[in-house]
ROBA-802560 format. One record per residue (C-alpha): x, y, z. Coordinates in steps of 0.1 Angstrom, whole numbers, padded with zeros to 4 digits, always signed. Layout:
XYZ;...
//
This chain:
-0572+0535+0933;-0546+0520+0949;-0538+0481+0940;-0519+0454+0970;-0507+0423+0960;-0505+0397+0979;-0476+0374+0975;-0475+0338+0974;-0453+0319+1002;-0419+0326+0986;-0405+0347+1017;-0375+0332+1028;-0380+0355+1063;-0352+0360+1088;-0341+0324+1091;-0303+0321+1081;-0299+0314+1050;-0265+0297+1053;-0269+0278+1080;-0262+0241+1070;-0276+0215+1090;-0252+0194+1111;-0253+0161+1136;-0247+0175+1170;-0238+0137+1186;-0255+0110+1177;-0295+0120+1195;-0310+0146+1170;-0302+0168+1138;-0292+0204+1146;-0289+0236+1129;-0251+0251+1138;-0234+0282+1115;-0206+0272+1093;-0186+0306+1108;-0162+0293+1134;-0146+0261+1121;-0114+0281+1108;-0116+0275+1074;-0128+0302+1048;-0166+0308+1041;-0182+0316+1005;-0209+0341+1005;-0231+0349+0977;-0232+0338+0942;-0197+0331+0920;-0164+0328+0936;-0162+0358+0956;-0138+0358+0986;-0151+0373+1020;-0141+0405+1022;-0117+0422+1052;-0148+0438+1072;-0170+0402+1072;-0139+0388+1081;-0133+0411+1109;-0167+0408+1126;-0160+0366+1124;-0128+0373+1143;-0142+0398+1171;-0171+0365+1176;-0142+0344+1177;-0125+0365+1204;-0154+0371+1222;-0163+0336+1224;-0131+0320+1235;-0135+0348+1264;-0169+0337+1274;-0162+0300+1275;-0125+0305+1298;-0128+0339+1316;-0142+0339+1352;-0135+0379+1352;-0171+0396+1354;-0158+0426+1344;-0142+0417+1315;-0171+0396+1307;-0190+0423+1308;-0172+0445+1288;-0171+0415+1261;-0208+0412+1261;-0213+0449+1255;-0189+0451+1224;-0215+0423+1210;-0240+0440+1217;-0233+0471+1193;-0233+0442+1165;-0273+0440+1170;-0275+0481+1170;-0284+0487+1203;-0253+0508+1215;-0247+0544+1211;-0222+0531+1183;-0239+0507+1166;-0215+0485+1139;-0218+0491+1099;-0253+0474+1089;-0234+0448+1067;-0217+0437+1099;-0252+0435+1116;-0262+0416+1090;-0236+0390+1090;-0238+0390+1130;-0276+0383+1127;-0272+0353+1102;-0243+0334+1109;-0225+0345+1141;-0257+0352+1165;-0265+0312+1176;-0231+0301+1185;-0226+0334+1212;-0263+0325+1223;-0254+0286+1228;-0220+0297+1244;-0242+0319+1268;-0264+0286+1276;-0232+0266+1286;-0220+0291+1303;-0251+0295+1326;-0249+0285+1360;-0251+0305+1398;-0214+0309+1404;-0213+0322+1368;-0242+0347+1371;-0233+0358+1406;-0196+0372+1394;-0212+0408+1392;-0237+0423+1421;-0275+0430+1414;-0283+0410+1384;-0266+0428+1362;-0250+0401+1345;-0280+0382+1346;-0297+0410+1333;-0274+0411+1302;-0274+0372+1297;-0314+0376+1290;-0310+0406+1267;-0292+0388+1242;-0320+0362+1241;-0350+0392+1241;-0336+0418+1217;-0316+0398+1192;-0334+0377+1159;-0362+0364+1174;-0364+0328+1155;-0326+0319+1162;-0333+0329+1201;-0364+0304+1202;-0345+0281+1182;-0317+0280+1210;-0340+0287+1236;-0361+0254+1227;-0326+0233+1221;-0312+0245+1252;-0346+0235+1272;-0342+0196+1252;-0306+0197+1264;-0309+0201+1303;-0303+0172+1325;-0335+0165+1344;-0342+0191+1371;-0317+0215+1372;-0307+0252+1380;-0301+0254+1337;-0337+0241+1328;-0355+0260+1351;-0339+0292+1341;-0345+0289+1304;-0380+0280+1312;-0382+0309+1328;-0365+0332+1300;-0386+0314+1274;-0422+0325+1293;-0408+0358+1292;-0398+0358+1260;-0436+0345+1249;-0450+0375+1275;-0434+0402+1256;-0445+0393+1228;-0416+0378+1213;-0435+0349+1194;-0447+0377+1172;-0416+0384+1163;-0410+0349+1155;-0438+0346+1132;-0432+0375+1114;-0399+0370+1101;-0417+0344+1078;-0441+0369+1062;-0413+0392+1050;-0406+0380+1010;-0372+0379+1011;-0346+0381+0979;-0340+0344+0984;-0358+0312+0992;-0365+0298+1028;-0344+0266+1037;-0377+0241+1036;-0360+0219+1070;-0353+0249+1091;-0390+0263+1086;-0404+0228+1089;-0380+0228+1123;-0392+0261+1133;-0432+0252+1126;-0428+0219+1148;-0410+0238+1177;-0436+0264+1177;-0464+0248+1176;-0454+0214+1195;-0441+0239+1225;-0464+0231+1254;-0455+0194+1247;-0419+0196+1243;-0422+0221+1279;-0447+0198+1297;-0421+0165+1290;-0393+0180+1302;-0412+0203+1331;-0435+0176+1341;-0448+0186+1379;-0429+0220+1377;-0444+0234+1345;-0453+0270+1345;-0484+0281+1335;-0480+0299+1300;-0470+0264+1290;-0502+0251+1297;-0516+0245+1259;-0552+0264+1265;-0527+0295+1275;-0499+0289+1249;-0526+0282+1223;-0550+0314+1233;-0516+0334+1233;-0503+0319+1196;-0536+0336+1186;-0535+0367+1196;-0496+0366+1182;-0514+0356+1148;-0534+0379+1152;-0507+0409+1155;-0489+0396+1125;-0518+0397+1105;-0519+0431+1113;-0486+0438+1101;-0491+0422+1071;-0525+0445+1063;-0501+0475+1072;-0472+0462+1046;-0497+0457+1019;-0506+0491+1023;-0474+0507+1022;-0466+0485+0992;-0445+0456+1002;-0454+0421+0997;-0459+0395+1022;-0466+0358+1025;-0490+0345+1051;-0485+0308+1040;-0463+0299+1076;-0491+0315+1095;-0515+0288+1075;-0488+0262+1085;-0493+0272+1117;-0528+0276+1121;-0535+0244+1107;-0510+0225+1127;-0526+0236+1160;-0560+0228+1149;-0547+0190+1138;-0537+0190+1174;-0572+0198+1182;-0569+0230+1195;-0593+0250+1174;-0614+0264+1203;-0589+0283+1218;-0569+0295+1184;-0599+0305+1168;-0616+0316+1197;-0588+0343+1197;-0590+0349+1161;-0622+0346+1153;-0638+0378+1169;-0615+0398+1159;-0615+0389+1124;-0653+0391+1125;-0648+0430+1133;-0617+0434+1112;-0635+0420+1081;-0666+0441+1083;-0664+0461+1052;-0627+0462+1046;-0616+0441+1015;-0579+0438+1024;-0586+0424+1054;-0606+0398+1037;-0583+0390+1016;-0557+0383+1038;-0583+0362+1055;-0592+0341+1024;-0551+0338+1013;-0546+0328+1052;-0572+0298+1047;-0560+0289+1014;-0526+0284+1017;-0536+0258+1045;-0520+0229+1038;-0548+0199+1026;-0539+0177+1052;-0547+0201+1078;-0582+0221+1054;-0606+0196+1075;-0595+0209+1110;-0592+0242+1103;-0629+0247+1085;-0644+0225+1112;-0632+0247+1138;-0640+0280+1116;-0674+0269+1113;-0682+0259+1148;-0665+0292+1155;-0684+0319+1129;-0714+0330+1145;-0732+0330+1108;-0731+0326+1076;-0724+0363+1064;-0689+0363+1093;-0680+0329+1076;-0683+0343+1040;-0664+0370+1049;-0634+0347+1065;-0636+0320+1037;-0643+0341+1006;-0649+0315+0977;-0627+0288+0992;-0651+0257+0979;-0653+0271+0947;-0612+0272+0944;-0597+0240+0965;-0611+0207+0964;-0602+0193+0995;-0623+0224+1010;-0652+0213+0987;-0654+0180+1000;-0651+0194+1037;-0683+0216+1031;-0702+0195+1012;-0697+0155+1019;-0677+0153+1052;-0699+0176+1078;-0731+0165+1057;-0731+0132+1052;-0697+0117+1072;-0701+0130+1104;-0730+0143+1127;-0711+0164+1156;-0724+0201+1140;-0752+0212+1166;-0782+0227+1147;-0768+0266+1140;-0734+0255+1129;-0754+0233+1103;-0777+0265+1094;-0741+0284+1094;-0724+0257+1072;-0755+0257+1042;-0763+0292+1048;-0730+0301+1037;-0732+0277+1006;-0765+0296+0999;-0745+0334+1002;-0728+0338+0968;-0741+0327+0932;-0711+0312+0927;-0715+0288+0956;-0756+0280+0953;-0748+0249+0927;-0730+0235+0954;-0760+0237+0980;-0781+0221+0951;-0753+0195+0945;-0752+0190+0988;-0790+0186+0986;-0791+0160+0959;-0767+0134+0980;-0781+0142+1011;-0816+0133+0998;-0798+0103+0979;-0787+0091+1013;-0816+0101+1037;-0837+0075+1013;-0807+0048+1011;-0819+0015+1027;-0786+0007+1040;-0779+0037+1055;-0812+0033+1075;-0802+0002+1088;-0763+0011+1095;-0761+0047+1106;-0772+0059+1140;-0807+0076+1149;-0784+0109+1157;-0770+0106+1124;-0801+0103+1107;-0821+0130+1125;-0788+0151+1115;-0792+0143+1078;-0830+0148+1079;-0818+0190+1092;-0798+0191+1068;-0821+0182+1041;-0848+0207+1054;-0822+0234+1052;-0812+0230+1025;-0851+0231+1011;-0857+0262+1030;-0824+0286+1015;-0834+0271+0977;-0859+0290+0954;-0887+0272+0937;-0871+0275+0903;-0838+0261+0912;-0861+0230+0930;-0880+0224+0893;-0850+0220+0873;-0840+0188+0893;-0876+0182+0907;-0879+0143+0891;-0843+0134+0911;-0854+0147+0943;-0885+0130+0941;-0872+0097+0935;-0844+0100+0962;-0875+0115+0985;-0904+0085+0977;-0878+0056+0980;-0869+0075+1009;-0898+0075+1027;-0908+0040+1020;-0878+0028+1035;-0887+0049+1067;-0923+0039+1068;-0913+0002+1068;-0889+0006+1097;-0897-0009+1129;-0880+0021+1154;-0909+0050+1156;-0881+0077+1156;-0865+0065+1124;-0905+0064+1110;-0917+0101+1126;-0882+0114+1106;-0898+0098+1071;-0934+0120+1078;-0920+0153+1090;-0892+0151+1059;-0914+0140+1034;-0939+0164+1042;-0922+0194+1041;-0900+0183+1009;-0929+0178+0992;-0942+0210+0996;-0913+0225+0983;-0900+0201+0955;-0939+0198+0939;-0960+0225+0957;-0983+0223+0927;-0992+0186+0935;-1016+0173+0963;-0999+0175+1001;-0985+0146+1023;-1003+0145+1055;-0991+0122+1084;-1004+0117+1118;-0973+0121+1145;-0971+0130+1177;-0952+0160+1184;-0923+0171+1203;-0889+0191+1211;-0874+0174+1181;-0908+0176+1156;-0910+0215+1164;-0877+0220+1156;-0873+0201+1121;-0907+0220+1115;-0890+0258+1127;-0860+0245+1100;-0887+0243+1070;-0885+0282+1068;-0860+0302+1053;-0832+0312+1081;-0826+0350+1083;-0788+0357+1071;-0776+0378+1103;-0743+0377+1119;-0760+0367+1150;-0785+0343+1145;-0787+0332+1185;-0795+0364+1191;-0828+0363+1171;-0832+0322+1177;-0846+0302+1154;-0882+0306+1136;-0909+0290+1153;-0934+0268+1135;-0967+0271+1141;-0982+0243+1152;-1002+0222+1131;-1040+0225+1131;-1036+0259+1149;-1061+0284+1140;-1042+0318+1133;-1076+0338+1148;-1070+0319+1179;-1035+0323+1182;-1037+0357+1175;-1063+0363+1207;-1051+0344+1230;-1012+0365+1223;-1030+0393+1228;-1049+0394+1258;-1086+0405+1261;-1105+0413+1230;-1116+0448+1231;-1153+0451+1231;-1173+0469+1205;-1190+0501+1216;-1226+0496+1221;-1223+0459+1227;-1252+0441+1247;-1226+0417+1268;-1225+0440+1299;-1266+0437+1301;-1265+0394+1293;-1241+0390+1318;-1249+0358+1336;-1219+0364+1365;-1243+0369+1392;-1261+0331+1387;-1237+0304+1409;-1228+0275+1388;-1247+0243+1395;-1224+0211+1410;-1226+0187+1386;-1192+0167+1389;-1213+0139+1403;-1237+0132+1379;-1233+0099+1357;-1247+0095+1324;-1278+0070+1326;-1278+0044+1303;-1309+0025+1286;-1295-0012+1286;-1287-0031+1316;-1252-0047+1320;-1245-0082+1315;-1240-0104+1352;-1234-0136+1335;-1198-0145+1312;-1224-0162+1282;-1243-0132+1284;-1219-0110+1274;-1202-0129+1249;-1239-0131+1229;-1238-0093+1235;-1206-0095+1222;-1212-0114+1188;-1249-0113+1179;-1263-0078+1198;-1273-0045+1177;-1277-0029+1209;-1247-0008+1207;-1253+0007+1249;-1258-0030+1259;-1226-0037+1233;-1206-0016+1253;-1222-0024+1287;-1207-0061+1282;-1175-0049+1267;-1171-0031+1299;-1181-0058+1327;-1165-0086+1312;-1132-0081+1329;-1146-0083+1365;-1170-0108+1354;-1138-0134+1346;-1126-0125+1378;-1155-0130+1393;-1170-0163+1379;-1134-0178+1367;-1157-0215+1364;-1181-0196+1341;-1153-0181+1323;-1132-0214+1317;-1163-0229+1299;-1159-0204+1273;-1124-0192+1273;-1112-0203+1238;-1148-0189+1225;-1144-0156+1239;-1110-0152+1233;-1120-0157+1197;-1143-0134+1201;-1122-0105+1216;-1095-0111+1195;-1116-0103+1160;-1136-0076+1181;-1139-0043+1160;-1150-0008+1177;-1183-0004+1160;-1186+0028+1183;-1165+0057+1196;-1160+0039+1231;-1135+0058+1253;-1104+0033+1261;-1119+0008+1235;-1082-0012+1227;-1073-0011+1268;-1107-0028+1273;-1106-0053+1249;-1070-0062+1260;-1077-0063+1296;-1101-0088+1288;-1084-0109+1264;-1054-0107+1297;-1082-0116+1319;-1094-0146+1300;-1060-0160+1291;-1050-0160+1331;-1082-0180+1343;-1074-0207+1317;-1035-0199+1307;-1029-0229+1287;-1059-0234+1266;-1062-0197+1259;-1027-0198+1256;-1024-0224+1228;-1055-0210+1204;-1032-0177+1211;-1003-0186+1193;-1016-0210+1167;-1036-0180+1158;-1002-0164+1152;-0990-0179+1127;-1030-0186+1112;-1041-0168+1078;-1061-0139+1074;-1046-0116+1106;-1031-0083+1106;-0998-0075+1121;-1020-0052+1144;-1039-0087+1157;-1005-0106+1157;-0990-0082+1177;-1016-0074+1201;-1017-0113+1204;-0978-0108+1217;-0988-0079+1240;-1019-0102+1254;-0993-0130+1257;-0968-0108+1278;-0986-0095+1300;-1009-0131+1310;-0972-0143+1319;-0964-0111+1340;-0998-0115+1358;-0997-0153+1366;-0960-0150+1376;-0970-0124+1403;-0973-0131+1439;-1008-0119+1459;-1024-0128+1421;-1055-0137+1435;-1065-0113+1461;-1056-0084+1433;-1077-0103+1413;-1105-0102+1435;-1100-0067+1446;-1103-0055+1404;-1135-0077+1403;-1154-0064+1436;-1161-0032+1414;-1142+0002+1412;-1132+0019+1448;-1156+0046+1463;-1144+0081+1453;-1118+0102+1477;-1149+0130+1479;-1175+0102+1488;-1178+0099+1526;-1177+0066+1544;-1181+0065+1581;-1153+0042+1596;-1162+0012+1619;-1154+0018+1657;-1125-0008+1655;-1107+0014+1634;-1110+0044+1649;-1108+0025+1685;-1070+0010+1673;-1059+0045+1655;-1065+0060+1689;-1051+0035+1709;-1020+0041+1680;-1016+0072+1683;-1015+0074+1725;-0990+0043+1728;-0952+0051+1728;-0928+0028+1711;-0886+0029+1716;-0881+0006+1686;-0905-0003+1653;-0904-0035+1638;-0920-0043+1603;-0952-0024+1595;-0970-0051+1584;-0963-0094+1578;-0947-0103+1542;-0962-0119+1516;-0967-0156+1524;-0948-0177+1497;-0967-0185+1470;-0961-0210+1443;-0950-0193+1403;-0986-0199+1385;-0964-0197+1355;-0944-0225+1363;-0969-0253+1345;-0981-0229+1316;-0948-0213+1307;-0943-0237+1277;-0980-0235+1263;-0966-0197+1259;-0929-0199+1250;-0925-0232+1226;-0953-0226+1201;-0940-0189+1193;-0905-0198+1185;-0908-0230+1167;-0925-0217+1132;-0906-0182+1132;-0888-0191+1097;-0915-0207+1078;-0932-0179+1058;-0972-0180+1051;-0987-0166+1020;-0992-0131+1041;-0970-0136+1068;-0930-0133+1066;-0912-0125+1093;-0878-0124+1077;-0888-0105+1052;-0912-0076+1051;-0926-0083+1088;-0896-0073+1106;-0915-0050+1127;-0935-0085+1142;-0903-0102+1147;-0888-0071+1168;-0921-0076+1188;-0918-0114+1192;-0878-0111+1204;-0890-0084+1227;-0918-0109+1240;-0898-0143+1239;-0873-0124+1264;-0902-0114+1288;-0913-0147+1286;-0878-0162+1296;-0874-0137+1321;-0906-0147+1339;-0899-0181+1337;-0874-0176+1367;-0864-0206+1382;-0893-0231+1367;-0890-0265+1353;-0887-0256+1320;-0864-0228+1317;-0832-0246+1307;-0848-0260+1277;-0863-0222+1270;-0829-0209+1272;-0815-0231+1252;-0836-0223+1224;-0838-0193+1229;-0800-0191+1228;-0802-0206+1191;-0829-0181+1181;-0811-0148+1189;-0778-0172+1175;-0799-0174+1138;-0811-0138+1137;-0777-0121+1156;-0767-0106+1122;-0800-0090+1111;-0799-0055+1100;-0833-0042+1117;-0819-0026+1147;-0852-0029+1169;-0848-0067+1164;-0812-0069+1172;-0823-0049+1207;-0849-0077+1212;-0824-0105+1209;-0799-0087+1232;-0825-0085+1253;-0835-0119+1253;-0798-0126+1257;-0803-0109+1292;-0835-0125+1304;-0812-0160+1300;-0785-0148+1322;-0808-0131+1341;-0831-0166+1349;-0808-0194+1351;-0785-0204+1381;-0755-0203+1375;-0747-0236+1374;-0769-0244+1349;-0761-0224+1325;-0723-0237+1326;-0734-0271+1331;-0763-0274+1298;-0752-0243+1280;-0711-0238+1281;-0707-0234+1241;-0736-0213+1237;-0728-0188+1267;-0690-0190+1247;-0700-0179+1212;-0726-0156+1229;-0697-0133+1244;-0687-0132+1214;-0711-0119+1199;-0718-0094+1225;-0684-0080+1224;-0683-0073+1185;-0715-0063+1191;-0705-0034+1223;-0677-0024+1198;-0690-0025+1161;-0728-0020+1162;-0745+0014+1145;-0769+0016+1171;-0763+0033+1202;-0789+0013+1226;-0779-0022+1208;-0744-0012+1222;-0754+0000+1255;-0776-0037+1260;-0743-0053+1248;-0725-0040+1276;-0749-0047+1304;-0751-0082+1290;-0714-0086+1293;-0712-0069+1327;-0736-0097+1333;-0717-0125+1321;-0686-0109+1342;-0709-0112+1372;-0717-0148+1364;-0682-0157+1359;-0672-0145+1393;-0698-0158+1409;-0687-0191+1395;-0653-0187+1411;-0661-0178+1444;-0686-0209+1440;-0654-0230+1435;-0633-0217+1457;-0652-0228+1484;
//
């Protein structure tokens, strides 16, 4: 069996060695040959003089040059570029290969910078058809490749502006990059040379190569040709990559050792630069095929990643694993990587877990799946689920990362539970269920439903797998795109090289029955022979109409408001019970006198109502009521309401619905046309569309007369609203004042800075509603105010469903106040406020506290204009 070694990057490549690096003016350091100054040159080791023949080919360079730079002969200029020409062996005659050698490393550059000054139309136009021209280019195409690009790229720097000279070598150097020149380039660098590489010259010639479609675009700039463009230079510095790679597989073969560690340089350059779709994207699938069952070609793939430099290990495997379309291709193309560099560990395992959330869902099955491949890597994937469990149940990181970043962390997790077995779980099962329960009481106690429906569906699922022997979590959720799709991640993801292909596994949903799903995915159920079904059949009997029937009830509903609060409170008639519950809206409406007499009682009475039977709509009932109530008598409903906030003995569940009640009283007072809706909802439901009711002859006298009488021009369909006074106006304090003035004194089972948060989200959300309605009334300078300092107390609270509620509030103020109040009573606040909301647009975790941040500073920009063109006039 055959053995390849694979060297180390100690090739020195085709760079000359003894070029010494030089100050060319005072703009930039250059790289010139020591080979032309007239004094004598050392080669080698010791003291040994030149010899006659090196000497010689110096001379005939020297001769050859001085002819270049004065003659304007094109003959003999021809002639004098052919006799250089045998030095690079492409004559009939080509010179000794020692002179080739010394041509190549120390004479080539200076005749290839003399042929760049010398460049210009007079000059190429001293011999017909090109052929000059023709010559010029060869030197540049068929001589060392890294000393030609070298020049090539100085040459390009050097030009003044737009001129005859930059445009030409713009043009040579896309030829030189079409024929495949750049290959060339690169693989000078992979042959191990006898001695070392000068460290600035490679450093020069990895920044030239990979900076090119900057370096061409800045000098270019509205004349720039197309392979400059980087998507095309960067697709074709693939493809060249790709070609040396080849070569280097074909040199291990025949036995000769090679260094990829400048194509890693490389490679990882462009990908800092951020162009790892369209270098990988060349690489990739063609590694993918390359790789498949050959183990020198994986090899050269693991060395190629490797010798990446650390600084550049994060680009590169981001882009590699966005790129692989699996976890077997990136096995194959990293090999053991996180097991052998660091920097590569902490990629795989910390920075796409837990620092960054851009991964879509298959490059996050790709990334653990491949931690999951190898024995040698599955500690790893333990060690990944550990501090991804640690931080999925962290209370700060609840509170300061983003709902995309958590919902990312929660896939992760359930991956990473899906690839382990159950007896790697139960060696660390009493860590992961401590990260896990702290977890999910953080979640639970959170006041965003998102951030609470990621604590079920995680701590479900976990633990199933972490204690399947114990009794199963079971939440209620509601179910969507998101749910099915953390559920489909709870089972083990097939290793292919293609999993879009196959898509992901579906989860069944919960509470399906498996016969059911299994007949209806297959069509009709076969009959058995000798079944009865055909003779039962019951197709020929027409269904009976029964969509009109109503279910008759016992008890009679109440007519009166007294009557149905005693049905209410002292009834064990459970028909006539829900007969009240049900009238008791349009009976407000209807008898609002009645209804005032007994409006704090029957609040009361709503407000501790229970569902004592399985009535259909039972909460919208009992809080259309409760609305009804508190808008016939707004401010004595309105002040039991919110002392009974901040009473003993409620549930959030009462406190909040008394917000919600609160909310929507406002909306319905501050309405215009309140009354005649009013009336309308208490007149009794509308016929049905199927129910036929024969129109009056008026109407269909006028819709006749309408429909005959031609009109040239139509006005308004029908008068506006007369202007009504805002019902609000005299009751908006009974509503606002009492909420906010107790909000930091906590009771014995009531704190809403502490564990309540969830009520104070819901009583910023409803003090902004409330300030927003207020539009224009007496009192809304005052509410503004305060509400101002409220959101000013709380701006800093880490709950980000109360830190929406504030900015919201923060809009309803702009939103309510003229303008010239709020400069006149509130300056300071309005100042510190903008400050706040611009830290806020800037700095905040939470995506939609940022987005209301920025429409409230839009608004303050709006205001502040308005205030100018105000003055102006």
């Amino acid at each position: 069996m055959q053995t390849y070694r694979l060297a180390g990057c100690t090739g020195a490549g085709r760079l000359p060695t003894y070029w010494l690096p030089c100050c060319r003016g005072a703009r930039r350091q250059s790289y010139l040959p020591a080979d032309v100054s007239g004094g004598r040159r050392e080669l080698g080791k010791g003291n040994h003089r030149m010899d006659p023949v090196l000497s010689a080919v110096r001379l005939s360079v020297q001769e050859a040059v001085h002819v270049l730079s004065s003659s304007e002969d094109g003959g003999h200029i021809f002639s004098t570029l052919g006799s250089l020409k045998h030095y690079l062996g492409e004559t009939e005659n080509p010179a000794l290969p020692e002179e080739q050698q010394e041509f190549a490393r120390i004479h080539f550059p200076t005749v290839l910078r003399c042929l760049v000054r010398r460049l210009s139309p007079g000059w190429l136009e001293l011999l017909p058809d090109g052929q000059l021209e023709q010559l010029w280019a060869s030197f540049f195409l068929t001589g060392p490749a890294d000393q030609a690009f070298l020049v090539l790229m100085e040459a390009i720097e050097d030009a003044a502006g737009s001129s005859f000279r930059l445009m030409k070598m713009a043009r040579l150097l896309a030829r030189f990059l079409s024929v495949g020149r750049m290959a060339a380039v690169l693989e000078g660098q992979c042959r191990q040379q006898a001695e070392p590489a000068f460290p600035l010259l490679q450093a020069t010639l990895l920044a030239k190569v990979v900076s090119l479609p900057d370096h061409l675009g800045n000098r270019l700039q509205q004349e720039n040709l197309a392979e400059f463009l980087p998507q095309n230079y960067f697709l074709l510095l693939g493809k060249e990559v790709l070609r040396v790679l080849q070569g280097v597989v074909d040199s291990l073969r025949g036995g000769s050792d090679c260094s990829v560690s400048f194509l890693s340089q490389v490679l990882g350059k462009a990908c800092i630069l951020g162009r790892q779709k369209e270098i990988l994207g060349a690489l990739v699938p063609r590694l993918m095929a390359l790789t498949q069952g050959h183990c020198l070609w994986q090899r050269v793939c693991w060395r190629l990643v490797e010798r990446v430099p650390d600084r550049a290990m994060e680009a590169v495997l981001t882009g590699l694993v966005e790129a692989a379309p699996g976890p077997r291709v990136l096995s194959r193309l990293l090999g053991n990587l996180v097991t052998k560099s660091k920097k590569a560990q902490f990629v795989m395992t910390r920075k796409l877990l837990l620092l960054r959330f851009s991964c879509t869902t298959p490059v996050l099955q790709s990334l653990l799946g491949y931690l999951a491949e190898d024995s040698q890597r599955r500690p790893l994937l333990m060690q990944a689920l550990k501090e991804l469990l640690e931080t999925w149940g962290s209370s700060s990181a609840i509170r300061h990362t983003p709902l995309a970043q958590q919902s990312y962390i929660s896939k992760a997790t359930l991956i990473c539970l899906a690839h382990l077995q159950e007896a790697e779980l139960r060696d660390c099962r009493a860590e992961l269920l401590a990260s896990l329960m702290a977890g999910v009481k953080c979640r639970l106690d959170s006041s965003l439903p998102p951030v609470r429906r990621l604590g079920m569906i995680v701590a479900e699922v976990a633990s199933a797998r972490i204690h399947p022997e114990g009794p199963p979590l079971r939440f209620q959720y509601e179910e969507d795109d998101l749910t099915r799709e953390m559920l489909a991640l709870a089972t083990p993801w097939p290793v292919t090289d293609s999993p879009s292909a196959e898509g992901p596994p579906v989860a069944p949903v919960r509470g399906e029955d498996p016969d059911k799903k299994t007949a209806a995915s297959g069509g009709p159920q076969a009959q058995p022979e000798g079944s009865d079904s055909e003779l039962d059949s019951d197709d020929e009997f027409v269904p009976y109409d029964m969509s009109g029937d109503t279910e008759l009830k016992s008890g009679k509903a109440p007519v009166y408001v007294r009557d149905c609060v005693e049905a209410l409170t002292a009834s064990e008639d459970w028909e006539r019970w829900e007969a009240a519950l049900r009238a008791l809206e349009g009976l407000v409406f209807r008898s609002p006198a009645a209804a005032r007499e007994v409006s704090v009682e029957l609040a009361k009475v709503l407000l501790h109502l229970e569902e004592k039977t399985a009535v259909a709509g039972f909460e919208g009932l009992r809080q259309r009521a409760l609305v009804a109530v508190t808008v016939t008598d707004p401010a004595r409903v309105a002040e039991y309401l919110t002392a009974q906030f901040y009473a003993l003995n409620y549930s959030l569940r009462q406190r909040m619905d008394i917000l919600d009640v609160l909310t929507l009283a406002a909306q319905e007072l501050s309405r215009p046309g309140r009354l005649g809706r009013a009336q309308r909802s208490a007149s009794g439901p509308s016929p049905q569309p199927s129910s036929t009711v024969a129109p009056t002859w008026r109407a269909v006298v006028e819709e006749r007369i309408r429909s005959k009488t031609r009109r040239f021009s139509k006005g308004s369909a029908g008068r506006g609203l007369a202007p009504v006074p805002n019902e609000f106006n005299a009751v908006a304090g009974y509503f606002f004042f009492p909420l906010i003035q107790r909000f930091d004194k906590p009771l014995v089972t009531f704190d809403l800075l502490g564990e309540d948060q969830l009520v104070l989200g819901r009583l910023a959300h409803t003090l902004g509603a409330l300030m927003y309605l207020a539009e224009n009334t007496s009192v809304a300078v005052p509410m503004g105010k305060a509400l101002l300092e409220f959101v000013w107390v709380l701006r800093f609270h880490g709950d980000g469903y109360m830190r929406r509620g504030l900015l919201s509030a923060v809009s309803a103020v702009l939103l309510s106040l003229p303008a010239e109040r709020l400069l006149a009573d509130l300056p300071d606040e309005l100042l510190e406020t903008r400050s706040w909301l611009a830290d806020v647009a800037e700095k905040d975790p939470d995506e939609d506290c940022r987005l209301l941040a920025v429409k409230a500073l839009l608004l303050l920009e709006k205001l502040r204009d308005k205030l100018l063109a105000l003055s102006s006039h």
